[in-house]
C-alpha positions as a Markdown table, in Angstrom:
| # | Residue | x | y | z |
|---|---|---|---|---|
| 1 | Unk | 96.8 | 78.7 | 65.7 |
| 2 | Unk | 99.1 | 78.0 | 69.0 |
| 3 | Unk | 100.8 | 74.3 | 68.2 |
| 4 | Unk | 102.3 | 73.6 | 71.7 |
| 5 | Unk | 102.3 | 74.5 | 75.3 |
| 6 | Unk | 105.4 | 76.0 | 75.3 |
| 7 | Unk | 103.9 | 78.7 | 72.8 |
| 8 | Unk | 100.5 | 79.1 | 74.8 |
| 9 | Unk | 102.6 | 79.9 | 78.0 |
| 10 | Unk | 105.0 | 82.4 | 76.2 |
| 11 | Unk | 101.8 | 84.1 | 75.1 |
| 12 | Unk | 100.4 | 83.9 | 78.4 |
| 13 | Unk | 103.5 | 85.3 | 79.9 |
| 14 | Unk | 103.8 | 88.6 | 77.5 |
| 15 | Unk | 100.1 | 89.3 | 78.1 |
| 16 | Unk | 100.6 | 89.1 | 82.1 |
| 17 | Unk | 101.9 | 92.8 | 83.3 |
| 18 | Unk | 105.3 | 92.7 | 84.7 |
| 19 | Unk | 106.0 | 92.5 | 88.4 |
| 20 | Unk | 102.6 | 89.7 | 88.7 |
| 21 | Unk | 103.8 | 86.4 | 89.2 |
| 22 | Unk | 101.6 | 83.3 | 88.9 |
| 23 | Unk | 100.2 | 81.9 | 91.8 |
| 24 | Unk | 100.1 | 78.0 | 92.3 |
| 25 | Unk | 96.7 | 77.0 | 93.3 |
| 26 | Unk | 97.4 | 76.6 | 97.1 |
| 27 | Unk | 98.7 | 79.9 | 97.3 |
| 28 | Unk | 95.9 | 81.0 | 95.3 |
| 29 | Unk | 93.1 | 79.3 | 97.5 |
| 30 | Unk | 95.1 | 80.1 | 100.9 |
| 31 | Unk | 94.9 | 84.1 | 99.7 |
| 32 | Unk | 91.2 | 84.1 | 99.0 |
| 33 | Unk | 90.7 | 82.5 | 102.5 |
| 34 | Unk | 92.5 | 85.7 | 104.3 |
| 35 | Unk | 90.3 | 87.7 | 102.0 |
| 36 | Unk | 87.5 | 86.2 | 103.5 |
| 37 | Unk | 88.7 | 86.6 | 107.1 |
| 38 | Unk | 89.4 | 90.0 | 106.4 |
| 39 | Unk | 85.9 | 90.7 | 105.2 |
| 40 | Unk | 84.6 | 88.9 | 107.8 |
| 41 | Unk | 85.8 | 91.1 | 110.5 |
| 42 | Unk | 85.0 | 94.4 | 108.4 |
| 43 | Unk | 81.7 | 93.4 | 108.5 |
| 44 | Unk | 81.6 | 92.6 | 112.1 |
| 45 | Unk | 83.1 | 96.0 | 112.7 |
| 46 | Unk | 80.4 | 97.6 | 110.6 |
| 47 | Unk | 77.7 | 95.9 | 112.6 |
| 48 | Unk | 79.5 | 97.3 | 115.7 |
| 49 | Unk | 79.4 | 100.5 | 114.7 |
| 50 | Unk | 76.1 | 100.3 | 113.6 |
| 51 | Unk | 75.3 | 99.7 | 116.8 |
| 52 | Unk | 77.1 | 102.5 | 118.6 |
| 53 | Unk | 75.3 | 104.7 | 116.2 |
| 54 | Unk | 71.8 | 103.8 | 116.5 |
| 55 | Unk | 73.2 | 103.6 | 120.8 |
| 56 | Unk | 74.1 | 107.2 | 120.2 |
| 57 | Unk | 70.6 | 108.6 | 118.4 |
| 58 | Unk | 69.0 | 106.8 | 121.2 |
| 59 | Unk | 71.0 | 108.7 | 123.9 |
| 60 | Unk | 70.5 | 111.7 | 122.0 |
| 61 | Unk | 66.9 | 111.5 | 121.9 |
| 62 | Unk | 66.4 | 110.5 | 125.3 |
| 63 | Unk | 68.3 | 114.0 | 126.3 |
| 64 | Unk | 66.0 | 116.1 | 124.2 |
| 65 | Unk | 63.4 | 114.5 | 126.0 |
| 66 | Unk | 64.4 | 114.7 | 129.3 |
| 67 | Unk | 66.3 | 118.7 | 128.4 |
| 68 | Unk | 62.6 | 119.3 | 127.3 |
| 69 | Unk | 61.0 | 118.0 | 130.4 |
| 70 | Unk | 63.3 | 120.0 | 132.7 |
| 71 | Unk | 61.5 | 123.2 | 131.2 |
């Protein structure tokens, strides 16, 4: 049974791997909001290329159509 703090964050400390330090909450919470920007924009980029992509078929199909017209 852990009696103090001291003892709980000694513990804590050998089960952490080496070269992780702990993060204060600020830092913690500021992090997770440039992960969230970051996924933000990835998914805008996806939808953009989503786009392009069903822009692309479109073309494409529209010059089968019009290569099989010419014949």
């Amino acid at each position: 049974m852990i009696k103090n703090k001291k003892t709980i964050k000694k513990r804590i400390k050998r089960m952490r791997p080496r070269g992780i330090k702990s993060m204060k909450q600020d830092e913690f919470l500021e992090t997770m909001g440039r992960l969230d920007l970051i996924d933000e924009e990835i998914k805008k980029e996806k939808e953009l290329y989503e786009i392009k992509i069903k822009s692309l078929k479109l073309e494409k199909e529209y010059l089968k159509n019009r290569f099989k017209e010419r014949k």
